[in-house]
C-alpha positions in Angstrom: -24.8 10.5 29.3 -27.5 9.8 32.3 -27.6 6.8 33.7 -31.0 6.1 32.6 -29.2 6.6 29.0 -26.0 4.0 30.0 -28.5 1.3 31.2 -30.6 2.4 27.5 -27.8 1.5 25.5 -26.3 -1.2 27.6 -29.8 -3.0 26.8 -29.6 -1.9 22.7 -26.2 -3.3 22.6 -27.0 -6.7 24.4 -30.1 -7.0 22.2 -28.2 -7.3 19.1 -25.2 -8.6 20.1 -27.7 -12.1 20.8 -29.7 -11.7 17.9 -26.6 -11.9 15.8 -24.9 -15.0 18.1 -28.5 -16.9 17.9 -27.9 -17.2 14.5 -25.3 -19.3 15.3 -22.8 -17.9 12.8 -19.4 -18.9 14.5 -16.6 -20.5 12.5 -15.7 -23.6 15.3 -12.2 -24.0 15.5 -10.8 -27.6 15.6 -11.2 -29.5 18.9 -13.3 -27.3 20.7 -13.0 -29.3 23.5 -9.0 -28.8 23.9 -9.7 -24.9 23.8 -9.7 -22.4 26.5 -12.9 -20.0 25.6 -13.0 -16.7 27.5 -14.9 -13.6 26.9 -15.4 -9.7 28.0 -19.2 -9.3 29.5 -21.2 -6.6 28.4 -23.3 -6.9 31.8 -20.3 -6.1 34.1 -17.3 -5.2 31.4 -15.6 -8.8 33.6 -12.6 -10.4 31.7 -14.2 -14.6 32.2 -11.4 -17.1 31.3 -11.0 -20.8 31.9 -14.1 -22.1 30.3 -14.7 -24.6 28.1 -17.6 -26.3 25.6 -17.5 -29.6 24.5 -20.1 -28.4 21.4 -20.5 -25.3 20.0 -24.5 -25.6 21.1 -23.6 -25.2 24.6 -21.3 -22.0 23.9 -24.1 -20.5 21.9 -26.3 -21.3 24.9 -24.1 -19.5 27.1 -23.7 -16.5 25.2 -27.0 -15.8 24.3 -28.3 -16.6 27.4 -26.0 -16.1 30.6 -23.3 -13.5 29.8 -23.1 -11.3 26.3 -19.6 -11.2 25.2 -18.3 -7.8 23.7 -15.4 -9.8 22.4 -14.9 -13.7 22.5 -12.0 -15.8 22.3 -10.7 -19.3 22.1 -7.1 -20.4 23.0 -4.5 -21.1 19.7 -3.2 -23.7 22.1 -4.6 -27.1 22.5 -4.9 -28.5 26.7 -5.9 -31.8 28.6 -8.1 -29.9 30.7 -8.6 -26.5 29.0 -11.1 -25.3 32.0 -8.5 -25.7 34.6 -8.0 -22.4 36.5 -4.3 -22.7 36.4 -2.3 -23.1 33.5 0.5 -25.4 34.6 -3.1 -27.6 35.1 -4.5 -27.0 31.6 -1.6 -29.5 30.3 -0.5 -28.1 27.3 -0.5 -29.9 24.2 0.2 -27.7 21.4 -0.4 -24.1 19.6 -1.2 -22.6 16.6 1.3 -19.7 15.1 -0.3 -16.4 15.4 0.7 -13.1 13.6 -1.2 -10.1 14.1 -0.9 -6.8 12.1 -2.2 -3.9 13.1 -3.1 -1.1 10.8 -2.4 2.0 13.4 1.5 1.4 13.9 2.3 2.8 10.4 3.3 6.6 10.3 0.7 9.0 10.2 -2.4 6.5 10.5 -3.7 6.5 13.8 -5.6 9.6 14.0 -6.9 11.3 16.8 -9.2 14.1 18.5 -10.2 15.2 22.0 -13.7 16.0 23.3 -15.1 17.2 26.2 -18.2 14.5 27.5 -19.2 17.7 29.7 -19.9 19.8 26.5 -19.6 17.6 23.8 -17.0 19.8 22.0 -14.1 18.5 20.1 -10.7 19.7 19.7 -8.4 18.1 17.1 -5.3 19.0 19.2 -4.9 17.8 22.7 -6.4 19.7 25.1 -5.0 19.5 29.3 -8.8 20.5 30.8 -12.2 21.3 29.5 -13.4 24.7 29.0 -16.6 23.4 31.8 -14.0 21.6 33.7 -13.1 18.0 33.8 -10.4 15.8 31.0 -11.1 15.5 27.5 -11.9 11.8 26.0 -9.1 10.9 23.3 -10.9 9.1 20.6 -8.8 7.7 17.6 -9.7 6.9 14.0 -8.0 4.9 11.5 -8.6 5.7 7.4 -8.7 2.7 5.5 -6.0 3.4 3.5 -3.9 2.2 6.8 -5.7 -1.4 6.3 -4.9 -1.5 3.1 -1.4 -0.8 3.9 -1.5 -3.8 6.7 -3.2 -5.8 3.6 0.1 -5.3 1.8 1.9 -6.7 4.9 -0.4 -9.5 5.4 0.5 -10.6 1.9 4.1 -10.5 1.9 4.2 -12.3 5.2 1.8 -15.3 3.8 4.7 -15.5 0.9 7.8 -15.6 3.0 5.6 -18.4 5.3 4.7 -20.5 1.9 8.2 -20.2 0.5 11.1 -20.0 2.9 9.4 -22.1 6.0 6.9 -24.1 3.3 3.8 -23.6 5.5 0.3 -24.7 3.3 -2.5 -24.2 6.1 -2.9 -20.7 6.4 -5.8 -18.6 7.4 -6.4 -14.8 6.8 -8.6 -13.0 9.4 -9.8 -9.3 9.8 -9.3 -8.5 13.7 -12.7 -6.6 13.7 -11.0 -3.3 14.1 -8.1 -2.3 13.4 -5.7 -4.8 11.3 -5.3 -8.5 10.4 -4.6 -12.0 12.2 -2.3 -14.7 10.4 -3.1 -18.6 12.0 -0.5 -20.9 10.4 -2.8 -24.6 11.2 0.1 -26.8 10.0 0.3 -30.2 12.1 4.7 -29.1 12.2 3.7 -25.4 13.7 1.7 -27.1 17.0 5.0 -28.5 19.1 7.6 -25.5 18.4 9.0 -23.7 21.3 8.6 -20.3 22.6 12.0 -19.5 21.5 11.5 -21.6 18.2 8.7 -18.8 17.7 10.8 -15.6 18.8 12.9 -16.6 16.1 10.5 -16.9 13.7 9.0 -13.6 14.7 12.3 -12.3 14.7 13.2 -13.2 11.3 10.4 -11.3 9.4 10.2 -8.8 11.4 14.3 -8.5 10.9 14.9 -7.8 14.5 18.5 -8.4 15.8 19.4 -8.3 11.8 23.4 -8.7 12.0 23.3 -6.1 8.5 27.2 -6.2 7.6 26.7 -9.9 7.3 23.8 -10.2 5.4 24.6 -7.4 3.7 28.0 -6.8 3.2 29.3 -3.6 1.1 31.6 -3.8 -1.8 33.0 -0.1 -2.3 29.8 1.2 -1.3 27.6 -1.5 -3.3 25.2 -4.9 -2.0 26.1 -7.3 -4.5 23.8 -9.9 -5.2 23.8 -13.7 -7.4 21.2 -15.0 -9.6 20.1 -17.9 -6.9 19.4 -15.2 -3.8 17.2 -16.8 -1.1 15.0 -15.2 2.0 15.3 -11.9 3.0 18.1 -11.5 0.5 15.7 -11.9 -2.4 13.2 -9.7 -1.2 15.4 -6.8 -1.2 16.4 -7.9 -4.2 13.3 -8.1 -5.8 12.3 -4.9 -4.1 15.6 -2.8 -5.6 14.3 -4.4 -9.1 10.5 -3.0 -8.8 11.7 0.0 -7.7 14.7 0.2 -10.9 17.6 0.7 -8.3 19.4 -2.2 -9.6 22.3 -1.9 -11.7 25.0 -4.6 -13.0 28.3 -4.8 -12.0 31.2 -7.1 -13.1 33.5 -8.4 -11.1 36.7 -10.0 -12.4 37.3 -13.2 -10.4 40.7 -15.1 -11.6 40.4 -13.6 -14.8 36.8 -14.9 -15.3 34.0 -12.0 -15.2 31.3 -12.8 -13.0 28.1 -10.9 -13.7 26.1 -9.5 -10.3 23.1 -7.4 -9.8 24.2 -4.6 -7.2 22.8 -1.6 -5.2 23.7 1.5 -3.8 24.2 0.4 0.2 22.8 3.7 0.6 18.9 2.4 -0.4 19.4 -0.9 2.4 17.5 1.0 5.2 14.4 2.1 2.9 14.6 -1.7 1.2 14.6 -3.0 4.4 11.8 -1.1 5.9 9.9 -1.9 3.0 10.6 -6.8 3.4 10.2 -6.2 6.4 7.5 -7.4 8.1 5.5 -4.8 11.2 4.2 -7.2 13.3 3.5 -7.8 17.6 5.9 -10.4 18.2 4.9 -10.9 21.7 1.7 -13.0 19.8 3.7 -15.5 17.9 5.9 -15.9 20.6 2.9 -16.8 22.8 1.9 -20.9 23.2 -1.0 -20.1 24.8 -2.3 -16.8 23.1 -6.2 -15.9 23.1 -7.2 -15.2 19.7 -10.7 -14.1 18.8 -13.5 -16.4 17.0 -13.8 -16.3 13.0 -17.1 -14.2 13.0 -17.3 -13.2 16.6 -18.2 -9.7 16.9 -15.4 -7.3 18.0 -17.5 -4.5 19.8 -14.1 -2.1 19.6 -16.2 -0.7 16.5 -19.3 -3.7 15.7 -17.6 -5.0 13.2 -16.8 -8.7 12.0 -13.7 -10.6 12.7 -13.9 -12.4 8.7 -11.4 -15.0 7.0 -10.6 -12.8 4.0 -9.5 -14.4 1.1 -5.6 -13.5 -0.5 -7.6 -12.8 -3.8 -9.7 -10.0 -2.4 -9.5 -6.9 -4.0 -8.5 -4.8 -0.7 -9.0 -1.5 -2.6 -12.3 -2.9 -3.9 -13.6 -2.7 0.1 -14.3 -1.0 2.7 -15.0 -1.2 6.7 -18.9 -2.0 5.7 -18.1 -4.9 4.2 -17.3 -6.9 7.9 -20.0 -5.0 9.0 -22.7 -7.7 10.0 -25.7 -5.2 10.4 -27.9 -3.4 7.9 -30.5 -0.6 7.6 -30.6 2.1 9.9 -30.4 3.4 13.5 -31.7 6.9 14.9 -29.2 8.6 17.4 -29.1 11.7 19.3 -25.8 13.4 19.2 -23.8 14.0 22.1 -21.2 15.9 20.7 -21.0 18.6 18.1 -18.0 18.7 15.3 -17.1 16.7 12.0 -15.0 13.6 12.0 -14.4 10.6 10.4 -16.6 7.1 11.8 -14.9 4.1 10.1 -15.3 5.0 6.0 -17.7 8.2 6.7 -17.1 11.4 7.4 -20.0 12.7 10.0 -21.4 15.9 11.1 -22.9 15.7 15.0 -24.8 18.5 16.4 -25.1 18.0 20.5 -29.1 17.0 21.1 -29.8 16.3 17.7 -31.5 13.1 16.8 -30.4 11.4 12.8 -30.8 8.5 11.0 -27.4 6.9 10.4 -26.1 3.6 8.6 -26.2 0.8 10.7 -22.6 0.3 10.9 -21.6 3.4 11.7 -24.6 4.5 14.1 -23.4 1.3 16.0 -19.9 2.5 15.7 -20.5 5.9 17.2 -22.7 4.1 20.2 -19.7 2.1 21.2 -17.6 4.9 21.2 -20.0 6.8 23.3 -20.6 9.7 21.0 -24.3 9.3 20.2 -27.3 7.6 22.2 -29.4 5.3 20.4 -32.9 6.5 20.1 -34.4 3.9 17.9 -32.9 1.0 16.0 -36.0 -1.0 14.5 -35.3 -0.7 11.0 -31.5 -2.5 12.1 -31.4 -6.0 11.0 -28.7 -9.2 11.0 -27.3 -9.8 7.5 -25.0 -12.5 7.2 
């Protein structure tokens, strides 16, 4: 891409990254004033921490008039002086409890090819050089099969937080990429510890799981009551759906005692399955940046949305958090097929096409095509 081109598309992006902010579409987080704001800027790609906004008027004046954020962010923790340029000044008063799931750390779902900016080709194994000289670019794709896998996650760690730590105030975000935030808002969640956290984190995520106590073998069996609790339960309940379980009798002082066992040989794939993948080092963190609730993440141009625990996850797809519509003409600079969030695309270097909104924007970000006109793109919200 020519530097006339970079400066092109630097302008296209900054153009509707502040049409979309002057419609003013934030979700403002409570106390605004006690929150750290930061944000990346398109203009010079600069990381900007340690502001603050006592209204959400003078954030959107900031934004859509001083610096363009490609992704913007607003402490979990509450401070006395949130704009203070060192922390052990902010004063801190209290955090939210942050989980974050990401869709690309199951097996097999972060995808990935190679291409040569040079020459535009692709190769979907790695490559050490291009055939014209110069690296390859690694560029990585998720299917949305993966989210819906995260989904799954999301949901089972909203259940253990409801019924074994009896959290209520519990809030659901798509990260605008690639996976899920969980903010736990409870009034008893804003004082705990950094260690009160890691054990939180560590608990359903199972780490440090001391197995032969938790699950101790009978003659090659788990043997489990009728009143099970926590993570005991939901291998129990998971042996059940997947007809593992059997009943085994066990003659206590003469008096058979009924129990619900399984082979100790099905613990591992039980366990893999309650237990929760998530990036510990965000729940464990009091003063964690976490991104706005329809702030645009410019990782793909999508959404970062509250999504509902009723949604229909297979019902969806990546164009629903899009929050763009109509059309954009690019020029290609690469030639190959591959997938672009839920389409599968074929690029021909030079050639100008017409292309969804969300995925023209999409392959912009990700440098693989140059936008040529983008008049018939419009906010939707």
């Amino acid at each position: 891409m020519s530097r006339r081109e970079q400066i092109n598309r630097t302008v296209f992006l900054k153009n509707i990254i502040r049409e979309y902010y002057a419609r003013k579409p934030l979700e403002e987080p409570s106390m605004l004033h006690k929150r750290e704001i930061a944000l990346e800027s398109l203009e010079d790609g600069v990381y900007i921490r340690h502001l603050a906004f006592p209204y959400m008027n003078l954030l959107y004046e900031y934004i859509t008039k001083q610096k363009t954020p490609l992704h913007l962010y607003y402490s979990s923790a509450l401070y006395t002086t949130p704009d203070a340029s060192k922390m052990e000044d902010k004063v801190w008063e209290g955090s939210e409890l942050i989980f974050d799931i990401d869709a690309d750390k199951y097996p097999g779902c972060e995808k990935k090819i190679w291409i040569c900016p040079s020459t535009g080709e692709i190769y979907q194994e790695e490559v050490e050089s291009c055939r014209m000289g110069g690296k390859p670019v690694e560029y990585s794709f998720l299917d949305w099969t993966c989210i819906e896998k995260a989904w799954q996650d999301v949901l089972s760690l909203v259940e253990i937080l409801t019924l074994e730590y009896g959290f209520s105030n519990i809030k659901v975000y798509f990260s605008g990429n690639r996976g899920f935030h969980v903010r736990v808002l409870d009034e008893q969640v804003y004082l705990l510890s950094r260690e009160a956290r890691r054990a939180i984190a560590d608990y359903v995520s199972c780490e440090g799981l001391d197995r032969d106590r938790m699950f101790p073998s009978l003659r090659g069996s788990i043997l489990f009551t009728q009143s099970e609790y926590g993570l005991r339960r939901r291998v129990l309940e998971k042996a059940r759906v997947k007809g593992i379980v059997v009943k085994k009798e066990v003659d206590k002082s003469r008096k058979p005692i009924i129990y619900e066992a399984i082979d100790s040989t099905y613990l591992d794939e039980l366990l893999n399955e309650v237990c929760i993948k998530i990036d510990k080092a965000v729940t464990m963190d009091t003063s964690r940046l976490s991104r706005f609730g329809n702030s645009l993440n410019m990782k793909a141009g999508l959404r970062v949305r509250e999504v509902s625990l009723n949604t229909d996850i297979h019902g969806i797809n990546y164009s629903y958090f899009s929050p763009f519509k109509g059309f954009i003409k690019v020029k290609s600079l690469v030639t190959g097929e591959f997938n672009a969030l839920d389409s599968k695309v074929s690029l021909s270097r030079g050639e100008t096409i017409k292309l969804e909104a969300h995925i023209g924007l999409y392959l912009v970000i990700k440098q693989l095509v140059y936008p040529v006109d983008y008049s018939e793109l419009e906010v939707k919200l």
